[in-house]
C-alpha positions as CSV (number, residue, x, y, z in Angstrom):
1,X,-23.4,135.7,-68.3
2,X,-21.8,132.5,-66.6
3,X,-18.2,132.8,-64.5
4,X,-15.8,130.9,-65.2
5,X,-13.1,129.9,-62.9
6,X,-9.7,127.9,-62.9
7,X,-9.0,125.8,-59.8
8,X,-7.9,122.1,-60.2
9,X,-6.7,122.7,-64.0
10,X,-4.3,125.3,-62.6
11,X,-3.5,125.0,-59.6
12,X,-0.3,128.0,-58.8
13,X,0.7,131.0,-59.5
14,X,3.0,130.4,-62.2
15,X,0.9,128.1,-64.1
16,X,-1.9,130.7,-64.2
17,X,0.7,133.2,-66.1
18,X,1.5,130.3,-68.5
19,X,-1.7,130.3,-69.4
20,X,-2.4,133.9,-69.3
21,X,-0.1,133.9,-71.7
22,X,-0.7,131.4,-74.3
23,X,-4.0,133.3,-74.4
24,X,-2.3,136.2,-75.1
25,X,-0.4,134.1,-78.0
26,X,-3.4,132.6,-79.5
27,X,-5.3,136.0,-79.7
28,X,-2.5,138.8,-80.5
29,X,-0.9,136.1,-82.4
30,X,-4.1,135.6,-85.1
31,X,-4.3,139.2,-84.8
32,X,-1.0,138.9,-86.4
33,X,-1.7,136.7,-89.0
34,X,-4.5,138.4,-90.3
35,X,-3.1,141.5,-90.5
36,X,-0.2,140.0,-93.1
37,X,-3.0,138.6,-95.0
38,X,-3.7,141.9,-96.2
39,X,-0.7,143.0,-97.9
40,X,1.1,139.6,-97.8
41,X,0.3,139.0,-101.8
42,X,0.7,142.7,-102.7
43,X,4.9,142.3,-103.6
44,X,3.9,139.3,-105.4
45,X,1.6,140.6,-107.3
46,X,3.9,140.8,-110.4
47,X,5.0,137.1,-109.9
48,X,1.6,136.6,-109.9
49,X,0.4,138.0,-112.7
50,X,2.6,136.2,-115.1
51,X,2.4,133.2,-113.4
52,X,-1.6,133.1,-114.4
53,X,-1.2,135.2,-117.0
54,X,-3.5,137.8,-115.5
55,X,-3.8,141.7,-116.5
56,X,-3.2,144.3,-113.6
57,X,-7.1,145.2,-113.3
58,X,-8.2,141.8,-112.9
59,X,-4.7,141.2,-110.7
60,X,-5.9,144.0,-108.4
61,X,-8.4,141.9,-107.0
62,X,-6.5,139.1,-105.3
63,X,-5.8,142.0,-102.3
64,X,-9.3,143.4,-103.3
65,X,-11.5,140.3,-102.7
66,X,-9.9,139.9,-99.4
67,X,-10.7,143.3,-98.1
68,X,-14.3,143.6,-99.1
69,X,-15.2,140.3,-97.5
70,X,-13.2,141.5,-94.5
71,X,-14.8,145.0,-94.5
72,X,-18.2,143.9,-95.4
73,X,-18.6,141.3,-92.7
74,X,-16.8,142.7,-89.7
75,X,-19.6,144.0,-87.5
76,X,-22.4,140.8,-88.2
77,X,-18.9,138.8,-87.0
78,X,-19.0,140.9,-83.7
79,X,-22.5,140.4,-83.3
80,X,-22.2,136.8,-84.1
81,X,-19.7,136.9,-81.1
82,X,-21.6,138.5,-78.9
83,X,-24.9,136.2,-79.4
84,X,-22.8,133.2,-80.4
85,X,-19.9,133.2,-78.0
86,X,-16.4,135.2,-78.8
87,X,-14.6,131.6,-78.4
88,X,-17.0,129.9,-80.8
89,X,-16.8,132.3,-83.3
90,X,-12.6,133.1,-83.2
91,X,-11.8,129.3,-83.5
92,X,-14.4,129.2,-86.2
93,X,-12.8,132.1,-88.0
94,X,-9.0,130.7,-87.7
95,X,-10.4,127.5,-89.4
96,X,-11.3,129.1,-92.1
97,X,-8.8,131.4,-92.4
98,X,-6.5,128.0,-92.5
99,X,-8.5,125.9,-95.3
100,X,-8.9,129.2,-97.3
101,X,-5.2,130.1,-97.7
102,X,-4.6,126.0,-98.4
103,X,-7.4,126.5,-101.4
104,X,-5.9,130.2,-102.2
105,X,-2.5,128.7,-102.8
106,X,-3.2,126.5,-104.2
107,X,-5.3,127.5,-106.5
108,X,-5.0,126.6,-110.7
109,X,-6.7,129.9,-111.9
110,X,-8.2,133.2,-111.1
111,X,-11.9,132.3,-110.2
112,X,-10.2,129.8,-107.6
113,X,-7.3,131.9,-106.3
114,X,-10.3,134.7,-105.5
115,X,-13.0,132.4,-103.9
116,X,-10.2,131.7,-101.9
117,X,-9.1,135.0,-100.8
118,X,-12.5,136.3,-100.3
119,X,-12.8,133.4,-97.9
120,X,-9.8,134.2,-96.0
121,X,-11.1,137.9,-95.6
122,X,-14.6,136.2,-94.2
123,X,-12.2,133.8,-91.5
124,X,-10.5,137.5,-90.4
125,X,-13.4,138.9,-90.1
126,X,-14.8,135.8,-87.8
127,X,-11.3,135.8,-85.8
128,X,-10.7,139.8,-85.6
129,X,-13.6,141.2,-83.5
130,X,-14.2,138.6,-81.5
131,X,-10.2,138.5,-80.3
132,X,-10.6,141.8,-80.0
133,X,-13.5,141.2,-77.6
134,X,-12.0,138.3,-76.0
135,X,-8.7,140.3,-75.1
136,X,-11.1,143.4,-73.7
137,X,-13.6,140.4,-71.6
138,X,-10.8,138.1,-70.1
139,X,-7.7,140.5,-68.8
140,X,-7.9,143.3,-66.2
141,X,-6.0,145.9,-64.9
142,X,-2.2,146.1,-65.6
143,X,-2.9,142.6,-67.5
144,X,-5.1,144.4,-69.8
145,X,-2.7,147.6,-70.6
146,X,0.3,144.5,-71.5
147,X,-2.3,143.3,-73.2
148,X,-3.7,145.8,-75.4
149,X,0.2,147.3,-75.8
150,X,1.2,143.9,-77.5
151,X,-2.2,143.9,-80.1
152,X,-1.9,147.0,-80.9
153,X,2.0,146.5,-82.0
154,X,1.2,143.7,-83.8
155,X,-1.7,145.9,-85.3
156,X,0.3,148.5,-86.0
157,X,3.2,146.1,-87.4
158,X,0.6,144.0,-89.3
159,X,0.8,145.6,-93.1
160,X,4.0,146.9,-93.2
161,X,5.5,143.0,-91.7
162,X,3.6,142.1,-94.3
163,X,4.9,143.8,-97.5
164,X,8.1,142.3,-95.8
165,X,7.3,138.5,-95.1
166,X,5.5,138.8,-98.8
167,X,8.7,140.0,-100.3
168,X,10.8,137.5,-98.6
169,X,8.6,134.4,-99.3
170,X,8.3,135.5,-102.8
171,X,12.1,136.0,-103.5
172,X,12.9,132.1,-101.6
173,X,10.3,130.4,-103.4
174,X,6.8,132.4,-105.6
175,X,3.7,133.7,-105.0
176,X,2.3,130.9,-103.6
177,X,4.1,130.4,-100.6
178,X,2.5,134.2,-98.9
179,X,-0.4,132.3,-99.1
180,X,0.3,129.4,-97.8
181,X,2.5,130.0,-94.9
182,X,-0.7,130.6,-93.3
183,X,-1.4,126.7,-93.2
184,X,1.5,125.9,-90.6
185,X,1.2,129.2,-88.4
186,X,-2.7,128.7,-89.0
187,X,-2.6,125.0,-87.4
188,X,-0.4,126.0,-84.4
189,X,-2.0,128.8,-83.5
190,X,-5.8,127.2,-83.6
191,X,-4.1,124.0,-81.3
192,X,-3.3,127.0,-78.9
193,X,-6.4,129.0,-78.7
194,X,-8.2,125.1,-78.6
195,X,-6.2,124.1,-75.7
196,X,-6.2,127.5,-73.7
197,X,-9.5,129.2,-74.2
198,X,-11.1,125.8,-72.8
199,X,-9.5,126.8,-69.7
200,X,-11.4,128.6,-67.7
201,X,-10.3,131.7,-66.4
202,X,-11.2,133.1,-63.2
203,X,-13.5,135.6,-62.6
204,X,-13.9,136.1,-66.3
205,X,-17.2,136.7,-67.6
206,X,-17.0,137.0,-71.3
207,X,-20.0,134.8,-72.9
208,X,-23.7,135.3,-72.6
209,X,-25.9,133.4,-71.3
210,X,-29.3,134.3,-72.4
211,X,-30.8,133.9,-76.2
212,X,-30.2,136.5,-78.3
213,X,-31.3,137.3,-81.7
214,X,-29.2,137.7,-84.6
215,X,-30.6,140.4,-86.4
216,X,-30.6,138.9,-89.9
217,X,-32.4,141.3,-92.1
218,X,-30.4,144.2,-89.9
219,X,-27.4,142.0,-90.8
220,X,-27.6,141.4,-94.3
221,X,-28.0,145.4,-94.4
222,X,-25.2,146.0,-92.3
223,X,-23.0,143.5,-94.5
224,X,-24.4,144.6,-98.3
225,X,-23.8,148.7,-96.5
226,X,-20.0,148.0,-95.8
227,X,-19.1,145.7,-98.6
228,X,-20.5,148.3,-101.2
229,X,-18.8,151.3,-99.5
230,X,-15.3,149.4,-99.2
231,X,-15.7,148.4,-102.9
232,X,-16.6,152.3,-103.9
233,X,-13.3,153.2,-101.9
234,X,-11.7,150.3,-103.9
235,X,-13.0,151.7,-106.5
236,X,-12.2,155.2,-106.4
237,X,-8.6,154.8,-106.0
238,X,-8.7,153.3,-109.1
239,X,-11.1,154.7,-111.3
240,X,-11.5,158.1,-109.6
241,X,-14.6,159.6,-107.6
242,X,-16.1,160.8,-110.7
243,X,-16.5,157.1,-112.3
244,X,-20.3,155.8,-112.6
245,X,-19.5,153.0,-110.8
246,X,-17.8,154.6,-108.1
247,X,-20.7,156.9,-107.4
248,X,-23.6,153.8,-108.0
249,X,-21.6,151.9,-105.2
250,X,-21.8,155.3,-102.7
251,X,-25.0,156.1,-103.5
252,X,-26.1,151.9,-102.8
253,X,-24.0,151.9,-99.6
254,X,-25.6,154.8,-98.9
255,X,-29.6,154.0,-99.4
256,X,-28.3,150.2,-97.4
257,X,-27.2,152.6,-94.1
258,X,-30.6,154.3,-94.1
259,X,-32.3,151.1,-94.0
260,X,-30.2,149.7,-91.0
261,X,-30.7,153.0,-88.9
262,X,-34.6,153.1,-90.0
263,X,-34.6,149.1,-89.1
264,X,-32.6,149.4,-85.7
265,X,-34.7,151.9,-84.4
266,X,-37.7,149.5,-84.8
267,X,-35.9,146.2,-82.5
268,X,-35.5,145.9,-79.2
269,X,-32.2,144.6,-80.6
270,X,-30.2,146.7,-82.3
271,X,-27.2,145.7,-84.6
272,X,-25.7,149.0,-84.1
273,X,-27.0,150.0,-80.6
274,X,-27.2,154.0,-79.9
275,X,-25.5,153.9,-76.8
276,X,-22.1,152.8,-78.6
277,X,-22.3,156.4,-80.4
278,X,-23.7,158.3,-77.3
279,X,-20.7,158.2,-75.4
280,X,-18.4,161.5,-76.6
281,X,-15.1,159.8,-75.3
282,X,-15.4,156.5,-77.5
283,X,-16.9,158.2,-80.5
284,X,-13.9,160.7,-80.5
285,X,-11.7,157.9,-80.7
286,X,-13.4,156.0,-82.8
287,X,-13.2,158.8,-85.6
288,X,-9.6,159.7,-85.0
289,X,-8.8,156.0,-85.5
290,X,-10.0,155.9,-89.0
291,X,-8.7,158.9,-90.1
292,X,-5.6,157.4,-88.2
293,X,-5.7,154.4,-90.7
294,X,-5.9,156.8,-93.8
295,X,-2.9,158.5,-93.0
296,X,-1.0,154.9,-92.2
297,X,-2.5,153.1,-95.2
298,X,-1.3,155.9,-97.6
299,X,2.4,156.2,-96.2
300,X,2.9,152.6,-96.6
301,X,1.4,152.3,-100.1
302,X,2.6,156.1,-101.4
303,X,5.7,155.7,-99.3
304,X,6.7,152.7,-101.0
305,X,5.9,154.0,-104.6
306,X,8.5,157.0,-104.0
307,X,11.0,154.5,-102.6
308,X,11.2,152.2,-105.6
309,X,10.3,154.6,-108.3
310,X,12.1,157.9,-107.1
311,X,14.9,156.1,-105.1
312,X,15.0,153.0,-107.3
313,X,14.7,150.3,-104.4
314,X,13.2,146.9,-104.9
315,X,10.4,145.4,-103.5
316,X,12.3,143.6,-100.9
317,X,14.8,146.7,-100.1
318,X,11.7,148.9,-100.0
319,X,9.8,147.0,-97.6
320,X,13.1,146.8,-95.4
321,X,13.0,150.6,-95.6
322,X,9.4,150.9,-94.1
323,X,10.7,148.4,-91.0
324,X,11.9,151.4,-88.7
325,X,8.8,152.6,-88.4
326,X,8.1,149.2,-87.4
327,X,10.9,149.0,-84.8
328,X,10.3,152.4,-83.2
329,X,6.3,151.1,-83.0
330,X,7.4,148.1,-81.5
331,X,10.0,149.8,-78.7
332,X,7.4,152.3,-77.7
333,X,4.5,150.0,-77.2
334,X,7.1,147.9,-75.0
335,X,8.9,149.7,-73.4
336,X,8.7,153.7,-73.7
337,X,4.7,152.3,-72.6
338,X,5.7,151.5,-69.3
339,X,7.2,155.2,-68.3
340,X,4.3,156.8,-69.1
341,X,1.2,154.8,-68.1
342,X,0.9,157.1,-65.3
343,X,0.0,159.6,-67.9
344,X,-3.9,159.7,-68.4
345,X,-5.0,157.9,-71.7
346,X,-6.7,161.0,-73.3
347,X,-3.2,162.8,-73.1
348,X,-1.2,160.1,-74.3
349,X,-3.0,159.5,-77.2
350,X,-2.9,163.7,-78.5
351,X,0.8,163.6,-77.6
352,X,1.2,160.5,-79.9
353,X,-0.9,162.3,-83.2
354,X,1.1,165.8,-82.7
355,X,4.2,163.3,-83.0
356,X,3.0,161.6,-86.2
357,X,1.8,165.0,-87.2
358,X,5.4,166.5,-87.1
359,X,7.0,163.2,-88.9
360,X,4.1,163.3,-91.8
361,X,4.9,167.0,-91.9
362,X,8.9,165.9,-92.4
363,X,7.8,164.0,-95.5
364,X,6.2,166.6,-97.5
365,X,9.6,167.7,-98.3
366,X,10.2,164.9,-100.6
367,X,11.0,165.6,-103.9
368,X,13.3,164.2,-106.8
369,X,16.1,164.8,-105.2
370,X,15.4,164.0,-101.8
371,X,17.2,160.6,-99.6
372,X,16.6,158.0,-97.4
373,X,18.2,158.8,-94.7
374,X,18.0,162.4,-94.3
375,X,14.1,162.7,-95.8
376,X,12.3,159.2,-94.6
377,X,14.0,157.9,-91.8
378,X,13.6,160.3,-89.3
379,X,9.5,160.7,-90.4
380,X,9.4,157.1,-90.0
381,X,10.8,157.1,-86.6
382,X,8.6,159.8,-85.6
383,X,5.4,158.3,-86.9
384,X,5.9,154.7,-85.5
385,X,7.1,156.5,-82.1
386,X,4.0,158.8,-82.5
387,X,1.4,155.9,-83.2
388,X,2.9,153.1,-80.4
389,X,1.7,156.4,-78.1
390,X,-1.8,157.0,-79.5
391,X,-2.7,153.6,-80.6
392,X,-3.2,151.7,-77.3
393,X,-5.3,154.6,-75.3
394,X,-7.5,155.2,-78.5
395,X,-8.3,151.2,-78.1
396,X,-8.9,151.1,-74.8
397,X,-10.9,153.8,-74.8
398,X,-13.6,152.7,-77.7
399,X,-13.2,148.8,-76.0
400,X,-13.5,149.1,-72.6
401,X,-15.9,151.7,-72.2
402,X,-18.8,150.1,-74.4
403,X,-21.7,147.5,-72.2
404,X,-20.3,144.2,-71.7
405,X,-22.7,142.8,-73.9
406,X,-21.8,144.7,-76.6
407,X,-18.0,144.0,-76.4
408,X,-18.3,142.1,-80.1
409,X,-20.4,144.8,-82.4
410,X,-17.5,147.4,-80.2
411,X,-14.6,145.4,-81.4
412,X,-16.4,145.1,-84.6
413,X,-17.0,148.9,-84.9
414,X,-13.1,149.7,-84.2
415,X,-12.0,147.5,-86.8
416,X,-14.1,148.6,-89.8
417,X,-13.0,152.2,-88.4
418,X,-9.7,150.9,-89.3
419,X,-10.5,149.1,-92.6
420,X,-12.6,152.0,-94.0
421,X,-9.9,154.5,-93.1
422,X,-7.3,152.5,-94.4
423,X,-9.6,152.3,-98.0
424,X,-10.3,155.9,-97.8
425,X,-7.0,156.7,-97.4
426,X,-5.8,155.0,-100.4
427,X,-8.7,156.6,-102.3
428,X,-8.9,160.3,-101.3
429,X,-4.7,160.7,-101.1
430,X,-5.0,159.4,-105.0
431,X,-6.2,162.7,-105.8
432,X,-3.0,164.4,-105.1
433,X,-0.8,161.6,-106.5
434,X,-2.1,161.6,-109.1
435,X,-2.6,165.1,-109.8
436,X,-1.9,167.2,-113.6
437,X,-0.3,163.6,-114.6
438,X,3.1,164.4,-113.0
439,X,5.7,161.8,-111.9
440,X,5.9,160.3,-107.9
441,X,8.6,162.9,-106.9
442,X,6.4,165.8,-108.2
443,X,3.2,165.1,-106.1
444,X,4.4,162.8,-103.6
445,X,4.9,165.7,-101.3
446,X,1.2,166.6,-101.8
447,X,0.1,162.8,-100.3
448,X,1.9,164.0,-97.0
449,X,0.4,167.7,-97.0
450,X,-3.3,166.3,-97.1
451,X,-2.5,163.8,-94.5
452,X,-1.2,166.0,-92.5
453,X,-4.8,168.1,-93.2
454,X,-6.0,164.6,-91.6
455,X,-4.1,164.5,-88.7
456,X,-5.2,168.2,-88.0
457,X,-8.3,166.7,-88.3
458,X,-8.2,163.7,-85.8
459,X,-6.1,166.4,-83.1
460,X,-9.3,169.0,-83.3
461,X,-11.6,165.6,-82.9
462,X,-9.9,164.4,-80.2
463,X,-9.3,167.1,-78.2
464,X,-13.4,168.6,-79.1
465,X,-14.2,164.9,-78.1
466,X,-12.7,164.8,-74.8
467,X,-11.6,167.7,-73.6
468,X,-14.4,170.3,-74.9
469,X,-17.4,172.1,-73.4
470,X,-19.7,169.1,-71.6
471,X,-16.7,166.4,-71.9
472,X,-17.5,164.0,-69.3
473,X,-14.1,164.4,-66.4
């Protein structure tokens, strides 16, 4: 790897933070923007709809199309970073994640509008890992903890903001305008991240400097594995697990992962290297993220669903109600942070899930008669207070514990955690949604009680993980 250092192009103190920072602004910043493109369309999906006189199945897969390109190419994007570059590659994927929301909005008819948003999800896939690598490569120490606090906010903030944003943009003006707002904030932010990851930082050694191969029969497995088993998830929630298709997709994704493992353990260069499983710590936190992600994904979609159907809010008001959670995410990863840094990661993060625990708990009392303030709003505060504790040690434990030169297929790993969780979520909490045909008040309450099942879950991994018989001190 080469060292790169700043001396004449910044020559104090306080121009050193300025550009410390507008790194920090180009990476958490895309972070940002790719999260809204995720749920950004999903309020204007209506609008949509008429708009292009669409029905609601083939609707379904303007946020569909963006997921399973997302999902599907997120760890051959981290391994593209880490044989490529990580600054290469993130430029490259905010380019494209500009010119596809220009074609996306703009777009005359379905088979346009889709190309488009599966192109998008392919640019957040370039950008996401290999931010995520860049952020773990070029800050240290109490640089690294501000930085990881900020990402994981805007994480964290990304699909609920978005439900927002998409709400807002769509009441001003239509559809297309979620779309394209990416064009403007796409444009600034890549003149940033040109301008200040050309500078080079000191002491920083984040890009390789050896050949490396790419891996591309392991990473067209990889890719065909993840973009079947986010379209069976995708697939499930609608159809159900028993559907033909479903279970086809499960069983492909399935016979695809056998073939990688079988493949990897043949190369000197793995795609999916052993030792990023071997430690106990990371892969503890690795599987309570995901299951993390379920719970999350469900209460903003399920959430929502009892909000405007049970309480009878729009889709504007409703996303306004999810925003607490949002606030008390943002004040704890910014503040409340700060008081308890002393505390070791691998308490932190426990004490944040039993919080989460106790608000998802709160909302299986929901029922017809049930209110905002008195049966949400405190679980919401609870939750977003519960996962602005968790959230930052569980990704700094996966990132900053993995081999240097495996910082991209790491970042890579942690986000398809998150974007499988987030689809299993969605499909497994259908179950009780959905269950013996009832209305939303009826069986919302049973969304919340299998979450909380989750939760369970991720506590009795976490603590196993890290704290059980053999757990490295």
């Amino acid at each position: 790897m080469s060292t790169e250092t700043v001396r004449d192009t910044v020559p104090d103190r306080g121009a050193r933070d300025r550009a410390w920072a507008l790194v920090l602004v180009a990476i958490v910043g895309a972070e940002f923007m790719l999260q809204l493109d995720g749920t950004i369309v999903n309020v204007a999906l209506p609008t949509l709809q008429d708009d292009l006189g669409l029905t609601a199945a083939s609707a379904s897969w303007v946020p569909n199309g963006f997921f399973l390109a997302f999902g599907g190419l997120l760890l051959l994007a981290g391994r593209l970073g880490d044989v490529l570059g990580h600054r290469r590659v993130f430029l490259s994927g905010i380019a494209l994640v500009v010119a596809a929301s220009l074609v996306a909005g703009l777009a005359p008819d379905l088979p346009v509008l889709l190309a488009g948003r599966v192109l998008q999800g392919a640019g957040a896939a370039l950008a996401g890992p290999t931010g995520l690598a860049l952020l773990a490569t070029l800050f240290e120490g109490a640089r690294r903890q501000r930085a990881f606090g900020l990402y994981s906010t805007v994480s964290g903030l990304g699909a609920s903001a978005g439900m927002v944003v998409g709400g807002v943009l769509t009441w001003v003006g239509d559809w297309r305008w979620s779309l394209l707002a990416n064009v403007p904030v796409g444009l600034v932010l890549l003149g940033v991240a040109v301008r200040v990851l050309g500078v080079r930082m000191r002491g920083v050694r984040d890009e390789t400097g050896r050949t490396r191969p790419l891996g591309v029969p392991s990473a067209v497995l990889v890719t065909g594995a993840l973009a079947t088993a986010v379209y069976a998830l995708v697939h499930a929630a609608g159809k159900g697990w028993g559907d033909a298709l479903t279970l086809t997709a499960l069983a492909v994704s399935a016979a695809l992962w056998t073939a990688l493992f079988a493949l990897d353990r043949r190369t000197g260069e793995p795609l999916l290297p052993v030792a990023l499983f071997a430690d106990r710590a990371r892969a503890g936190a690795v599987l309570s993220l995901l299951l993390l992600a379920a719970v999350l994904t469900g209460l903003l979609v399920y959430l929502v669903q009892y909000l405007q159907n049970v309480l009878r809010m729009n889709a504007l008001e409703s996303g306004l109600a999810i925003l607490p959670y949002g606030v008390a995410l943002l004040v704890t990863t910014q503040l409340l942070t700060r008081y308890v840094a002393r505390v070791g990661l691998k308490v932190r993060a426990p004490a944040g899930l039993v919080l989460v625990l106790a608000g998802t708990l709160w909302l299986t009392r929901l029922s017809g008669t049930g209110g905002y303030t008195a049966d949400v709003l405190p679980a919401l505060l609870a939750i977003g207070v519960g996962v602005g504790l968790a959230i930052i040690p569980m990704n700094m434990i996966v990132l900053t514990t993995a081999p240097p030169e495996y910082a991209g297929v790491t970042a890579g790993v942690l986000q398809t955690a998150l974007t499988i969780g987030g689809s299993l979520g969605l499909a497994v909490l259908l179950i009780p949604f959905t269950r013996d045909g009832k209305g939303v008040a009826d069986t919302v309450s049973g969304v919340f009680a299998w979450s909380s099942a989750a939760l369970v879950l991720a506590l009795a991994i976490q603590l196993l993980a890290w704290f059980g018989p053999g757990a490295r001190k």
